[in-house]
PAKEZA-639992 format. One record per atom (N, C-alpha, C): residue number from 0; residue in one letter; atom name; x, y, z. Coordinates in pm, 1 decimal, padded with zeros to 6 digits. Layout:
REM PAKEZA-639992
   pos   code   site         px         py         pz
   NUM      A     CA          X          Y          Z
...
This chain:
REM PAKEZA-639992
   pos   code   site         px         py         pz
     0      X      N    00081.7   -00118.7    00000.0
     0      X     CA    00000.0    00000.0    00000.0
     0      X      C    00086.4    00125.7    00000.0
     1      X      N    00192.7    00118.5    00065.2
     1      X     CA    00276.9    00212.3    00095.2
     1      X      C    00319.4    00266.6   -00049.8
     2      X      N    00377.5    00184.3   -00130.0
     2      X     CA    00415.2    00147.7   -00276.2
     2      X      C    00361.6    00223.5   -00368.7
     3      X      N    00210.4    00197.7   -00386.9
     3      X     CA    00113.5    00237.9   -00439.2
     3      X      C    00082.1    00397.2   -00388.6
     4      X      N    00085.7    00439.1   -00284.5
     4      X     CA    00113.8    00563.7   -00255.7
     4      X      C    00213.5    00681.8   -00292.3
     5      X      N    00325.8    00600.1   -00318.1
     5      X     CA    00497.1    00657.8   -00348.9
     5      X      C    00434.9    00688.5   -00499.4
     6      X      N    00426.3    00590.1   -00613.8
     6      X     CA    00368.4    00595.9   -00682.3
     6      X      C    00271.4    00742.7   -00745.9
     7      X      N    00178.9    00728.2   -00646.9
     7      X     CA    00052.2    00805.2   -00673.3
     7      X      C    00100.9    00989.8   -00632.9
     8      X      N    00148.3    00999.9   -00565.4
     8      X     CA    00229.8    01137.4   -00500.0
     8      X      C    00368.9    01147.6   -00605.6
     9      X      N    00407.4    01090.8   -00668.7
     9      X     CA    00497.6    01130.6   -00756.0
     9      X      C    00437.2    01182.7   -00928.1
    10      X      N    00298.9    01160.0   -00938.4
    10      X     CA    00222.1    01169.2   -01048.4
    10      X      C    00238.1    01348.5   -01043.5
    11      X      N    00282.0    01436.9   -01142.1
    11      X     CA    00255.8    01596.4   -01111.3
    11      X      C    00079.5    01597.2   -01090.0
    12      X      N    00046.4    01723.5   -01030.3
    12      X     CA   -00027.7    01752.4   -01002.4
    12      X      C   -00081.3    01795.6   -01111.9
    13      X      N   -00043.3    01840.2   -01203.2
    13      X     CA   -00076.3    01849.3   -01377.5
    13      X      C   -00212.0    01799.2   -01409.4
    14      X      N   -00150.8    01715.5   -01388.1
    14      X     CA   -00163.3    01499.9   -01453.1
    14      X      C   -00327.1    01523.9   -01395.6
    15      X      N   -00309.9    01561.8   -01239.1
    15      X     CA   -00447.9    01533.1   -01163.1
    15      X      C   -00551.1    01614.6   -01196.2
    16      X      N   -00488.4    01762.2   -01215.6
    16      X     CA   -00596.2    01853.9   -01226.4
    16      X      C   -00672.4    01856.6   -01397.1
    17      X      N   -00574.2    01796.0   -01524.1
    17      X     CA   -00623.7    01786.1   -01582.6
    17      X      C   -00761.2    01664.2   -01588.5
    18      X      N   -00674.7    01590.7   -01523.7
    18      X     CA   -00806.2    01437.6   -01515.4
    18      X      C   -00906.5    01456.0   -01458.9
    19      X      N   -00912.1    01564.1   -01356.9
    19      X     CA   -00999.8    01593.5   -01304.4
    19      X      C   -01119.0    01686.5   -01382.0
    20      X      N   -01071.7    01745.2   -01453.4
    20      X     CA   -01154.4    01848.0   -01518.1
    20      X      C   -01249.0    01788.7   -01590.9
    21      X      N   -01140.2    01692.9   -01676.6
    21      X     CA   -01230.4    01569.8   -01788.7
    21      X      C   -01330.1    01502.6   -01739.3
    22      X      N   -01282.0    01437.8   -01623.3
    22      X     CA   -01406.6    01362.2   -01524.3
    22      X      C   -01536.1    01472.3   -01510.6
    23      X      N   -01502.8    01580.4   -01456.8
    23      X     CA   -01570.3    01649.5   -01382.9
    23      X      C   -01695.0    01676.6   -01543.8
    24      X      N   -01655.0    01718.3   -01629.1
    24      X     CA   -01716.9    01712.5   -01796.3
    24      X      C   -01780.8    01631.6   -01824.0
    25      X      N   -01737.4    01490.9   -01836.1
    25      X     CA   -01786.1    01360.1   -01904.2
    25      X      C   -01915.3    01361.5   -01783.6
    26      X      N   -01893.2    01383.5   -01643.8
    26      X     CA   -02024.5    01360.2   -01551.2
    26      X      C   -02120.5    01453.1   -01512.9
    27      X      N   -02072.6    01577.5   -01563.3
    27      X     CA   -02183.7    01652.9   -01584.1
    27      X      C   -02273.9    01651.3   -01716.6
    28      X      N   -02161.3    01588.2   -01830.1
    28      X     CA   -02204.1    01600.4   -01953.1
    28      X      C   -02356.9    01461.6   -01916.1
    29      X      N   -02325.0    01353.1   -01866.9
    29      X     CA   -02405.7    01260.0   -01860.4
    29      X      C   -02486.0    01296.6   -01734.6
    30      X      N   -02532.1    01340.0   -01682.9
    30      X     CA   -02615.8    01378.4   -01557.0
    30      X      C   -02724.8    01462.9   -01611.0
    31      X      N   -02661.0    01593.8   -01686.3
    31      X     CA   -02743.1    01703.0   -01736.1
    31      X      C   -02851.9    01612.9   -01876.6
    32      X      N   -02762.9    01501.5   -01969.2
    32      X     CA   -02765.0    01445.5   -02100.7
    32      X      C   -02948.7    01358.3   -02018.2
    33      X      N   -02989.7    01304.3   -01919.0
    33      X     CA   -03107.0    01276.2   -01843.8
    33      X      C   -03097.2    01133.2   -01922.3
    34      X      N   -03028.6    01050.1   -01943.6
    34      X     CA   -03033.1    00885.3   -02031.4
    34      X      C   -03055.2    00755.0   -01912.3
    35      X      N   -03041.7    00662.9   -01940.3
    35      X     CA   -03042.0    00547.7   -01844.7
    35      X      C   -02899.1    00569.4   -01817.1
    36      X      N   -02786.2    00608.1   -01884.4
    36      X     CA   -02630.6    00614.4   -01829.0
    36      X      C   -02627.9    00707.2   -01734.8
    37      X      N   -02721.5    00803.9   -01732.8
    37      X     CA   -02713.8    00949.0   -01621.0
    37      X      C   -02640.1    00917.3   -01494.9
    38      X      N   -02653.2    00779.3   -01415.0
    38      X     CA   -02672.4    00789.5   -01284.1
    38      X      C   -02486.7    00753.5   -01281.9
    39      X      N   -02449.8    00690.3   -01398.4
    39      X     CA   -02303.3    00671.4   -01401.5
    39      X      C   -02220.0    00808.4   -01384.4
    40      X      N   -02258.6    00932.3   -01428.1
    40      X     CA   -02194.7    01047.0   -01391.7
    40      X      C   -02170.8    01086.1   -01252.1
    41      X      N   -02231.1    01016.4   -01197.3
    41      X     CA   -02135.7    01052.8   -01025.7
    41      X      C   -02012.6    00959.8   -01001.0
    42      X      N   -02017.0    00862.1   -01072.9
    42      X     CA   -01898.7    00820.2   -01062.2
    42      X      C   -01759.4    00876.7   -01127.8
    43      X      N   -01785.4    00949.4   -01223.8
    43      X     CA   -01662.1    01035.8   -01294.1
    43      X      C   -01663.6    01158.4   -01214.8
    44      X      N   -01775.7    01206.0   -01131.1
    44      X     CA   -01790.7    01368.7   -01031.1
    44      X      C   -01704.3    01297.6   -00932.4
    45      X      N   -01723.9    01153.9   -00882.0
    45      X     CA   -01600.4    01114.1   -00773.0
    45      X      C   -01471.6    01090.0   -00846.6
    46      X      N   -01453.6    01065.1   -00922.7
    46      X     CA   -01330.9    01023.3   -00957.2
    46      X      C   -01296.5    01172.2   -00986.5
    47      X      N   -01347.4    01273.6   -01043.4
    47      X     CA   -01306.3    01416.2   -01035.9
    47      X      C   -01261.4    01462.7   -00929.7
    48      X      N   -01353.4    01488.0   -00815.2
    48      X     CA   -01328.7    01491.7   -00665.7
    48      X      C   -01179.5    01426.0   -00568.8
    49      X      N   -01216.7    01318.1   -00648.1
    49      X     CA   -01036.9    01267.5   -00607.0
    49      X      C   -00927.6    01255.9   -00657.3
    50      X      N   -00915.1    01336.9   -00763.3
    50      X     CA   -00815.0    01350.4   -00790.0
    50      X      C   -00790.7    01494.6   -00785.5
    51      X      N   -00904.7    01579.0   -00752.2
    51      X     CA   -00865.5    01687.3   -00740.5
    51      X      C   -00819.1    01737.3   -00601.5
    52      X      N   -00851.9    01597.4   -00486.0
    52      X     CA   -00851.3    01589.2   -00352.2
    52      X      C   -00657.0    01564.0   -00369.4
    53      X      N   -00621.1    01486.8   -00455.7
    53      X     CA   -00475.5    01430.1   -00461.5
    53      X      C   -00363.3    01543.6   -00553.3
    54      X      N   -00467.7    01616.0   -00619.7
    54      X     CA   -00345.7    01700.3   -00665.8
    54      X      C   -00348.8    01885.5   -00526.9
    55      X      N   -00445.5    01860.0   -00522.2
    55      X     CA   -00454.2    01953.0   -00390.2
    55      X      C   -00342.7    01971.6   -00258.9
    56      X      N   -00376.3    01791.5   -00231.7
    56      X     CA   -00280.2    01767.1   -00119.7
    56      X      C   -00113.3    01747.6   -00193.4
    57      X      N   -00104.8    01731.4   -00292.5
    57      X     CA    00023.4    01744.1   -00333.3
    57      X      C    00116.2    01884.8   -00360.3
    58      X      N   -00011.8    01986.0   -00382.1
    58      X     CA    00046.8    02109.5   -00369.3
    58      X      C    00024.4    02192.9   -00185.8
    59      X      N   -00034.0    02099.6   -00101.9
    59      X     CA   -00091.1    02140.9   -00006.1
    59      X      C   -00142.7    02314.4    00029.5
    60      X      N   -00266.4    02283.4   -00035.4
    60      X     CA   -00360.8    02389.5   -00081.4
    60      X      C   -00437.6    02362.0    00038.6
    61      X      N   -00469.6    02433.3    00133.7
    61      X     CA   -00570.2    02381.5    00261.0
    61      X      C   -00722.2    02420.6    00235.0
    62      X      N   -00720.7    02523.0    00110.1
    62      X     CA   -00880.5    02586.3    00079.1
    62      X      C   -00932.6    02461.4    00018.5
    63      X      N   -00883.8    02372.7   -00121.3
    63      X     CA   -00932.2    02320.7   -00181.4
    63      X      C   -00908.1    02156.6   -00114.9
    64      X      N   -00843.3    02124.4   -00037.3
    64      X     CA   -00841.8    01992.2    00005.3
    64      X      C   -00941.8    01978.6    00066.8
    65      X      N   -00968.5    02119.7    00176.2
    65      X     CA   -01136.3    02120.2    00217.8
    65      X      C   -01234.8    02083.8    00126.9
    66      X      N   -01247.6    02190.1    00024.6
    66      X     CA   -01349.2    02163.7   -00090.6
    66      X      C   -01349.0    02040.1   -00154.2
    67      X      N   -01237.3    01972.7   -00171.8
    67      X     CA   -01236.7    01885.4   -00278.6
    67      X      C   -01283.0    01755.0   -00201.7
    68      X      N   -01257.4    01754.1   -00025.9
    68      X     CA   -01294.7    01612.8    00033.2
    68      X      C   -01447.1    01664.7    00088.0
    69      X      N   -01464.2    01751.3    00125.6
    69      X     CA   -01617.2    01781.1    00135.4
    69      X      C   -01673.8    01763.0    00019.2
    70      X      N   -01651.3    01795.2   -00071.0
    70      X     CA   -01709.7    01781.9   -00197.0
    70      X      C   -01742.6    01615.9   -00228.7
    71      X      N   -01616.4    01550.9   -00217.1
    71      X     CA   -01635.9    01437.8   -00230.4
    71      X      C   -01704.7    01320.6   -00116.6
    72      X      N   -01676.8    01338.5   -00003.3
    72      X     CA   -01736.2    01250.3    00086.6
    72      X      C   -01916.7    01305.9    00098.0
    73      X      N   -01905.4    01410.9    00076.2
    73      X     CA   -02080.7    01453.4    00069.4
    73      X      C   -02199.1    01443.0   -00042.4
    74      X      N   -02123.1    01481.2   -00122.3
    74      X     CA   -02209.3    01523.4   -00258.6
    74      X      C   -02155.4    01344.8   -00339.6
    75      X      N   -02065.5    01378.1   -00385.2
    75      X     CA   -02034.4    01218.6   -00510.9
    75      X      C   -02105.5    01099.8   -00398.0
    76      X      N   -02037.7    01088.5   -00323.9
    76      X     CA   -02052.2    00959.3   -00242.4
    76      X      C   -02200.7    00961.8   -00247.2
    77      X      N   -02263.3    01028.2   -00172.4
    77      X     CA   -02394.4    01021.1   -00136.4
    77      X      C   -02485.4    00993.9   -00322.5
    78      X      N   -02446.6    01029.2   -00404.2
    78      X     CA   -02483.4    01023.3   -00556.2
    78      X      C   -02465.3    00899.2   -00566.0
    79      X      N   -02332.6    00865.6   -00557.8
    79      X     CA   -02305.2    00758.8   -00597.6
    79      X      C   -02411.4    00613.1   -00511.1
    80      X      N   -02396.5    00674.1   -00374.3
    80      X     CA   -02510.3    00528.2   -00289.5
    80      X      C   -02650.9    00583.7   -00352.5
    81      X      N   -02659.9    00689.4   -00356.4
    81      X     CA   -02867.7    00715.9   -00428.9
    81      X      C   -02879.8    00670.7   -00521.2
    82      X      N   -02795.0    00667.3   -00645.2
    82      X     CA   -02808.3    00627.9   -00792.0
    82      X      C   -02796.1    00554.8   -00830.9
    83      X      N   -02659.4    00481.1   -00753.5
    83      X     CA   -02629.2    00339.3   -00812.2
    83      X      C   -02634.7    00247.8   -00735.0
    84      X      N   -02570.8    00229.3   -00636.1
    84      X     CA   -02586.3    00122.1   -00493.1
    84      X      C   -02784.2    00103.0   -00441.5
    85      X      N   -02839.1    00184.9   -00435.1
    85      X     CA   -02944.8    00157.9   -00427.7
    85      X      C   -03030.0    00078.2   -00491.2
Protein backbone atom coordinates (compact mmCIF):
# COMPACT_ATOMS: atom_id res chain seq x y z
CA UNK A 1 0.00 0.00 0.00
CA UNK A 2 2.77 2.12 0.95
CA UNK A 3 4.15 1.48 -2.76
CA UNK A 4 1.13 2.38 -4.39
CA UNK A 5 1.14 5.64 -2.56
CA UNK A 6 4.97 6.58 -3.49
CA UNK A 7 3.68 5.96 -6.82
CA UNK A 8 0.52 8.05 -6.73
CA UNK A 9 2.30 11.37 -5.00
CA UNK A 10 4.98 11.31 -7.56
CA UNK A 11 2.22 11.69 -10.48
CA UNK A 12 2.56 15.96 -11.11
CA UNK A 13 -0.28 17.52 -10.02
CA UNK A 14 -0.76 18.49 -13.78
CA UNK A 15 -1.63 15.00 -14.53
CA UNK A 16 -4.48 15.33 -11.63
CA UNK A 17 -5.96 18.54 -12.26
CA UNK A 18 -6.24 17.86 -15.83
CA UNK A 19 -8.06 14.38 -15.15
CA UNK A 20 -10.00 15.94 -13.04
CA UNK A 21 -11.54 18.48 -15.18
CA UNK A 22 -12.30 15.70 -17.89
CA UNK A 23 -14.07 13.62 -15.24
CA UNK A 24 -15.70 16.49 -13.83
CA UNK A 25 -17.17 17.13 -17.96
CA UNK A 26 -17.86 13.60 -19.04
CA UNK A 27 -20.24 13.60 -15.51
CA UNK A 28 -21.84 16.53 -15.84
CA UNK A 29 -22.04 16.00 -19.53
CA UNK A 30 -24.06 12.60 -18.60
CA UNK A 31 -26.16 13.78 -15.57
CA UNK A 32 -27.43 17.03 -17.36
CA UNK A 33 -27.65 14.45 -21.01
CA UNK A 34 -31.07 12.76 -18.44
CA UNK A 35 -30.33 8.85 -20.31
CA UNK A 36 -30.42 5.48 -18.45
CA UNK A 37 -26.31 6.14 -18.29
CA UNK A 38 -27.14 9.49 -16.21
CA UNK A 39 -26.72 7.89 -12.84
CA UNK A 40 -23.03 6.71 -14.01
CA UNK A 41 -21.95 10.47 -13.92
CA UNK A 42 -21.36 10.53 -10.26
CA UNK A 43 -18.99 8.20 -10.62
CA UNK A 44 -16.62 10.36 -12.94
CA UNK A 45 -17.91 13.69 -10.31
CA UNK A 46 -16.00 11.14 -7.73
CA UNK A 47 -13.31 10.23 -9.57
CA UNK A 48 -13.06 14.16 -10.36
CA UNK A 49 -13.29 14.92 -6.66
CA UNK A 50 -10.37 12.67 -6.07
CA UNK A 51 -8.15 13.50 -7.90
CA UNK A 52 -8.65 16.87 -7.41
CA UNK A 53 -8.51 15.89 -3.52
CA UNK A 54 -4.76 14.30 -4.61
CA UNK A 55 -3.46 17.00 -6.66
CA UNK A 56 -4.54 19.53 -3.90
CA UNK A 57 -2.80 17.67 -1.20
CA UNK A 58 0.23 17.44 -3.33
CA UNK A 59 0.47 21.10 -3.69
CA UNK A 60 -0.91 21.41 -0.06
CA UNK A 61 -3.61 23.89 -0.81
CA UNK A 62 -5.70 23.82 2.61
CA UNK A 63 -8.80 25.86 0.79
CA UNK A 64 -9.32 23.21 -1.81
CA UNK A 65 -8.42 19.92 0.05
CA UNK A 66 -11.36 21.20 2.18
CA UNK A 67 -13.49 21.64 -0.91
CA UNK A 68 -12.37 18.85 -2.79
CA UNK A 69 -12.95 16.13 0.33
CA UNK A 70 -16.17 17.81 1.35
CA UNK A 71 -17.10 17.82 -1.97
CA UNK A 72 -16.36 14.38 -2.30
CA UNK A 73 -17.36 12.50 0.87
CA UNK A 74 -20.81 14.53 0.69
CA UNK A 75 -22.09 15.23 -2.59
CA UNK A 76 -20.34 12.19 -5.11
CA UNK A 77 -20.52 9.59 -2.42
CA UNK A 78 -23.94 10.21 -1.36
CA UNK A 79 -24.83 10.23 -5.56
CA UNK A 80 -23.05 7.59 -5.98
CA UNK A 81 -25.10 5.28 -2.90
CA UNK A 82 -28.68 7.16 -4.29
CA UNK A 83 -28.08 6.28 -7.92
CA UNK A 84 -26.29 3.39 -8.12
CA UNK A 85 -25.86 1.22 -4.93
CA UNK A 86 -29.45 1.58 -4.28
Amino acid sequence: MVILGEIVMKIPSKIFRFSSSACALIGGVLLASNISLSPYGFIFLAFSSGQMLLASLQDRDMELITYSASLFIFVDCLGVYRWILS
